[in-house]
N, C-alpha and C positions, 0 to 999 in steps of 0.2 A: 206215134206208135209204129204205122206203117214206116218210117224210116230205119228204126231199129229195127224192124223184124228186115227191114231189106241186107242193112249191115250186115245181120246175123246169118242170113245165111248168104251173102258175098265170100264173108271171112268161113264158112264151113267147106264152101266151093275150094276158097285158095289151100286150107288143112288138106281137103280130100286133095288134092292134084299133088303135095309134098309129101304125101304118105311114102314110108319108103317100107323095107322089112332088113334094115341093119341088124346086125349083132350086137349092136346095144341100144334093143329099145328099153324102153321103162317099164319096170313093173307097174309104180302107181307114180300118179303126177297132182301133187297137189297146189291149190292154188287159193291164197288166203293173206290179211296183213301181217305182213313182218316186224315183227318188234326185237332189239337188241335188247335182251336182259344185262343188266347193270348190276353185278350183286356184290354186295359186300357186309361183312359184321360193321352194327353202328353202334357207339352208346347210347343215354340216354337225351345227352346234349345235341345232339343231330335228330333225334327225332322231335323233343320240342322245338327246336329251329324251325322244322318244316311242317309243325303242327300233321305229325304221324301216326296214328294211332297201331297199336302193336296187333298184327293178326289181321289189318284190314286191306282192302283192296281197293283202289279209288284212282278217280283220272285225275291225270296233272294239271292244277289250275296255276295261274302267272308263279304265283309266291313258291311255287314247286321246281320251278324253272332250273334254276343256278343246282340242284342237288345233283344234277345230271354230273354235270364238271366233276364235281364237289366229289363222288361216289370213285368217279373216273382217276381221281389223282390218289387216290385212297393206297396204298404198297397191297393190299389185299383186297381189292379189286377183281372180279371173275366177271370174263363176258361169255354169255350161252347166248347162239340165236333162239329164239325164240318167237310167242305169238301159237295160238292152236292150232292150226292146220302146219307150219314146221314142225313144231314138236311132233307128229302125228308122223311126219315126214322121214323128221332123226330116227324115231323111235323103229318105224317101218324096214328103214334103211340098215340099222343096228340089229335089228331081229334076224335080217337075212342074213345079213357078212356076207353080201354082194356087192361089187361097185357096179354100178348104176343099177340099182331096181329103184331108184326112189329120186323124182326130180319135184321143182320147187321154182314159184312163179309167186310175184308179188310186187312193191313199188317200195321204191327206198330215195333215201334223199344222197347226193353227190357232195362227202363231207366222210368225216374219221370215221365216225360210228357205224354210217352204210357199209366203208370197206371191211371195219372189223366184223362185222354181220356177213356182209358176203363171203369172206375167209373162214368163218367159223361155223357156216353152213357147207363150204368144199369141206372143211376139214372135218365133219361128220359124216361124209362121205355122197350126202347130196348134190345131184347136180339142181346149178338152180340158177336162172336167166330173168335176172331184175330187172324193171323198168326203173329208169332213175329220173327225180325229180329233183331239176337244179336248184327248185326256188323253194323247196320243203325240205326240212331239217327229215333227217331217219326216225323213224318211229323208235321208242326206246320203254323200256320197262325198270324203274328204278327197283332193285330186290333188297329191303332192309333186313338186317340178318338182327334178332336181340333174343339171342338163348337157343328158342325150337322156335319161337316165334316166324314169321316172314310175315315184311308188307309189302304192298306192294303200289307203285303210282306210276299210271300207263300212260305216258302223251304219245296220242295215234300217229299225230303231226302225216308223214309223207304215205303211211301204209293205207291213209284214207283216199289215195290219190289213183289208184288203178284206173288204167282206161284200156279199154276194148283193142282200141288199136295197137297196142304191144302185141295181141294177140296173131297181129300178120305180120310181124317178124322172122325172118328164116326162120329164127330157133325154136322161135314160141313153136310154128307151126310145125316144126319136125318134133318137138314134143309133144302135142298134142296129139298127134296122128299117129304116133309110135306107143304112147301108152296104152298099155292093157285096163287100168284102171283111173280114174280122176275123181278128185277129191275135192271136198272144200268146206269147211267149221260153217256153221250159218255165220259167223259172223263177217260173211266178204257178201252176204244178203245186203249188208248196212254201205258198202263198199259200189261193187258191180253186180248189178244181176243179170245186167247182158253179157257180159263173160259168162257166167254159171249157166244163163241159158244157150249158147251157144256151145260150150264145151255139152251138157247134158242132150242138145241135139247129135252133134256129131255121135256122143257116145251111140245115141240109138238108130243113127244112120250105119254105124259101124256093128253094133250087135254083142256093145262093153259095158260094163257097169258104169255108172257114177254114183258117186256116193256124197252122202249129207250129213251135216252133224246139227239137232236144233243149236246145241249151244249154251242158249239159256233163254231163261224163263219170254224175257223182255222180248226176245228176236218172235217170239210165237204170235205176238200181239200188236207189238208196233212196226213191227215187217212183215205181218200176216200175208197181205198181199203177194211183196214179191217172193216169201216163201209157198204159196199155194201155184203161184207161177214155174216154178223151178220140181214141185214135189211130183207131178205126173212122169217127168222123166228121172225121179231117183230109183237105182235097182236096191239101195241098202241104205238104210235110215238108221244112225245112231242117234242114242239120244238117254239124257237117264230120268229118274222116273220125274223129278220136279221139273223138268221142261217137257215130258212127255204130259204128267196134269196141270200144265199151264196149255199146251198145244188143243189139249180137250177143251178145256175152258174155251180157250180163243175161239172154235170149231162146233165148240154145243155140242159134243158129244157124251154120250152116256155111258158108263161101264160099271161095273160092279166088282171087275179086279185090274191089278196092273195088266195081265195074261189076257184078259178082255180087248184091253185099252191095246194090246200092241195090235192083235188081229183085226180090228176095227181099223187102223192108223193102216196098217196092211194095205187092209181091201179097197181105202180109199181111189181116185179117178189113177189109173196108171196106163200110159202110153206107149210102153215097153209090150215084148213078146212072153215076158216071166214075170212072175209076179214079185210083189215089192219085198223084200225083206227087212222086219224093225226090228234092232236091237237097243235092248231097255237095261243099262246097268242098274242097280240096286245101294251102291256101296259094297257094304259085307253080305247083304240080299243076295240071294240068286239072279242072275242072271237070264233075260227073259229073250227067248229068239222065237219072232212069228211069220211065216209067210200062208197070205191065205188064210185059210183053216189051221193048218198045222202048227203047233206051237208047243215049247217048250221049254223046260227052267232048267239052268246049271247050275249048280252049287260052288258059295264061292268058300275058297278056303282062307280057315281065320287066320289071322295076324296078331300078333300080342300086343295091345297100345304102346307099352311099353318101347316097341320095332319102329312103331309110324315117327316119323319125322315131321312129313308134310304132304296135304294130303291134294294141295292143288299139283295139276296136273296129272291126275288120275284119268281122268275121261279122255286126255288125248294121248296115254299112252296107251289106253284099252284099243281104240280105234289102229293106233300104229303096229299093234301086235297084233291083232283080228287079221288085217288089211294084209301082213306079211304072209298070214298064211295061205288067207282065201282065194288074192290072185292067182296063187300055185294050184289051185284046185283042191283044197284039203275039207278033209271031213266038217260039220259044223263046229261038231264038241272039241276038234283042235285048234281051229279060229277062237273058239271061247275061250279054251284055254291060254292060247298065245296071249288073249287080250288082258285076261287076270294075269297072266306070268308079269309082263310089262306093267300093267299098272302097279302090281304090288311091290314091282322092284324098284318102280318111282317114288313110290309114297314112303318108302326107308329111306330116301337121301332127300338132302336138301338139294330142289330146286330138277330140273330133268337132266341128272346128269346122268350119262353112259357112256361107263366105263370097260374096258374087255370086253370080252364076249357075253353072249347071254346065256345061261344054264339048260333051256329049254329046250325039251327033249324032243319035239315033233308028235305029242301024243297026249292024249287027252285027259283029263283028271278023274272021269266017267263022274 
């Protein structure tokens, strides 16, 4: 343990002495595993092949293997980077219609699908400085297309492989010293938690937010640990309500409303100079915003079923449109809005695609 902690802060020493103040720092820099989304329309003869079930979401086991190829040679074939803390990235980056507010850190394997990953993260306008691993295939996300349907089968393969030591890289570390904000899905909990705890030091050496997302349910309980390690130094906790009452459960805590449950999650040990702010999506619910004592519901505005497409990928555009506004300094109820703007423009397309510009106006839905 004393070794890590000594690494951690080596590698905050080497960030602070590379700090620079460019004209192109970052607005937010997330850091999380990267998955190449694989998507195409399939019949019904390719998803019995791969024993697929329609609607569901599941990791790639051997016999899943070859559909990678298989999807890839397909004439209608679409590759999105992908993985939640990217999407969070694209989405962040697309809200502004800046180049560089929004950079991106992760581990990829040195092969076709890393490069197409990597191109298709510049070409969303993120900057983004991968560590690459020779001996690991790239993480990839197969997307089966049958009607409205999506499935989905995730081999983590190289995105599991992040190491700290990327982290003392020129680049990494002029990223990291230049952002305003850092980010990262609980799910790089399962990944690095000394990256997370190292980047959420500097942030509080520096006097910046970082920011957390639970995730899900499973990260609350069986990475309890290295997430109570990492929660002292988060300024903004996303999370929605089923991983916020799995986080209770895990925690023993008591509440008697969702509105409860954030300001409780709040108040928790915090090592910052300001207090924590949780945000609790809902779905179609309002939306729940608490620091401290003070707390709040926004109202989300409906959607026609009829509109939804698909509704994954909701949470990490809410996060990406929250995130574009908040670094700027903006009111809360514009953050909240920005994040419903994005989500709900996600969940009418298949899959996170953005497309033009965004609609959204800088103001809030009251």
């Amino acid at each position: 343990m004393s070794a890590t902690v000594e690494k951690i802060d080596s590698l905050i020493g080497f960030i602070d002495e590379s700090k620079n103040n460019s004209d192109g720092q970052l607005a937010i820099l997330g850091l999380g595993n990267p998955l190449l989304d694989i998507s195409s329309p399939v019949n019904d003869a390719f998803m019995k092949k791969y024993d697929i079930k329609a609607g569901n979401a599941i990791l790639a086991e051997d016999k899943h293997l070859p559909m990678y190829q298989e999807l890839a040679d397909m004439s209608t074939v679409e590759y999105i980077g992908g993985g939640s803390t990217l999407n969070s990235m694209r989405v962040s980056r697309w809200m502004s219609q800046q180049s560089g507010f929004s950079g991106y850190m992760g581990c990829i394997g040195k092969d076709k699908f890393g490069q197409v990953l990597e191109d298709a993260t510049k070409e969303a306008g993120v900057e983004c400085n991968f560590m690459i691993d020779e001996k690991t295939a790239t993480g990839t996300c197969a997307v089966c297309l049958t009607g409205k349907e999506r499935s989905l089968v995730a081999n983590l393969a190289a995105a599991n492989n992040f190491k700290i030591a990327h982290c003392s890289t020129e680049k990494a570390k002029r990223m990291i010293a230049s952002a305003k904000f850092i980010y990262s899905a609980g799910f790089f909990l399962t990944v690095s938690v000394d990256t997370m705890l190292m980047c959420a030091k500097q942030c509080k050496e520096e006097n910046k937010p970082y920011g957390l997302n639970l995730s899900a349910p499973f990260i609350t309980s069986v990475f309890k640990d290295q997430l109570l390690s990492v929660l002292p130094f988060v300024q903004v906790l996303f999370t929605n309500e089923d991983e916020a009452k799995a986080f209770a459960e895990a925690n023993k805590i008591q509440f008697g409303s969702m509105s409860e449950l954030a300001v409780q999650i709040s108040k928790l040990k915090c090592e910052l100079k300001k207090a924590r702010t949780v945000i609790i999506t809902q779905g179609s619910d309002p939306v729940i915003v608490a620091t401290n004592d003070q707390v709040k519901e926004y109202a989300v505005e409906k959607i026609p079923k009829e509109k939804i497409v698909d509704l994954n990928g909701a949470g990490d555009a809410f996060v990406g449109g929250f995130l574009s506004q908040y670094v700027n300094g903006a009111d809360e109820a514009v953050c909240v809005s920005a994040g419903n703007y994005a989500a709900q423009y996600v969940i009418q397309r298949a899959g996170t695609k953005l497309e033009g510009k965004p609609a959204f106006d800088g103001k809030s839905n009251k």
